[in-house]
C-alpha positions as CSV (number, residue, x, y, z in Angstrom):
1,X,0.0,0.0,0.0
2,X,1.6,3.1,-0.7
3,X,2.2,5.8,1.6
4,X,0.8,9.0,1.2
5,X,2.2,12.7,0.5
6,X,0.4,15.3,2.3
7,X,1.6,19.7,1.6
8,X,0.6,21.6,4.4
9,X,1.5,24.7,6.7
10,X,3.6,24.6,10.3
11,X,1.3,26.2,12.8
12,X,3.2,25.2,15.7
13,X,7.2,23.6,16.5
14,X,7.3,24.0,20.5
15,X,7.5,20.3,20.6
16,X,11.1,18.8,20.5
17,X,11.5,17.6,17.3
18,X,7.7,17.1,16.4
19,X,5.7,20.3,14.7
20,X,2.3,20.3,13.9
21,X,1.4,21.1,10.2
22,X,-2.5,22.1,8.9
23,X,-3.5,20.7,5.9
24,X,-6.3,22.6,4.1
25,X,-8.6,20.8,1.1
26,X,-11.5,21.7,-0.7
27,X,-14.6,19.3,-0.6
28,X,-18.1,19.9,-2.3
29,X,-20.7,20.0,-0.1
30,X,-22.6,16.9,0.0
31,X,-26.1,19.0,-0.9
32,X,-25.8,22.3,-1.7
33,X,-22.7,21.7,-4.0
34,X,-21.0,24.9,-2.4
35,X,-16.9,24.3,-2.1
36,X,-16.0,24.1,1.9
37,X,-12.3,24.5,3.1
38,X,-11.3,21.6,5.3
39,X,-8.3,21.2,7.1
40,X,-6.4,18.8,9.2
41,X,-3.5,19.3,12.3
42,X,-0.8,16.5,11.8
43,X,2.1,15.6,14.2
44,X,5.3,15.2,12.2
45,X,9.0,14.0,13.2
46,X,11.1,16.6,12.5
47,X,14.5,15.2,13.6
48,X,16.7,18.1,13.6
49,X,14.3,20.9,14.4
50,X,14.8,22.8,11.1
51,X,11.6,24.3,10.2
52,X,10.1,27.3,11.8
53,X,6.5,28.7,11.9
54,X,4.6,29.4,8.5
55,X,7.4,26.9,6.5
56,X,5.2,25.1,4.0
57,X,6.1,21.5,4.3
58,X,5.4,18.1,2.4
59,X,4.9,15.2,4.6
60,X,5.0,11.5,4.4
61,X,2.9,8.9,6.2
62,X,5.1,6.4,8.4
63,X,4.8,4.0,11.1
64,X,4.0,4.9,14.1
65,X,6.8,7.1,16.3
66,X,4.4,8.1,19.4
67,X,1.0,8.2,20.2
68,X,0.5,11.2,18.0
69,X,3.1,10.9,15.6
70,X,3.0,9.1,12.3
71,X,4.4,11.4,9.5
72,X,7.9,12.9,9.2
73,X,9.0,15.3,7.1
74,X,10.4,15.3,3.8
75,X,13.8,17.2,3.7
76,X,13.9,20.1,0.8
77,X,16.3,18.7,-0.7
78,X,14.5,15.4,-1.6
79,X,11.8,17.4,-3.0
80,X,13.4,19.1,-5.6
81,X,15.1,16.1,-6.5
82,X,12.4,14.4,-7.9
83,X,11.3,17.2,-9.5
């Protein structure tokens, strides 16, 4: 099963090495057809504490670290390798 790639915002990196990215989406509204934001808080590993407040990150779904955590981050210099 393959794992997925989520792009969010930091909102919060108080935690040693865990920050909290929201991930916004658009649905349609199941009746009235009207677009509704949606969005999601995810704790993510961050091993070396390198991404501040407002970074946009991608994240990838792993196995479990804590009781909260299961996604890390994807360094930036992965990203634009596979670009």
């Amino acid at each position: 099963m393959p794992r997925r790639i989520l792009s969010g915002t930091v909102v919060s990196n108080k935690c040693d090495k865990t920050i909290v990215v929201r991930v916004e989406r658009n649905v349609l509204h199941p009746l009235y057809g009207k677009r509704i934001r949606h969005h999601e808080r995810y704790h993510v590993h961050d091993e070396d504490n390198a991404y501040q407040v407002g970074d946009v990150v991608r994240i990838l779904e792993s196995r479990p670290i804590s009781k909260l955590k299961k996604w890390v981050v994807i360094p930036k210099e992965d990203i634009m390798e596979s670009v």
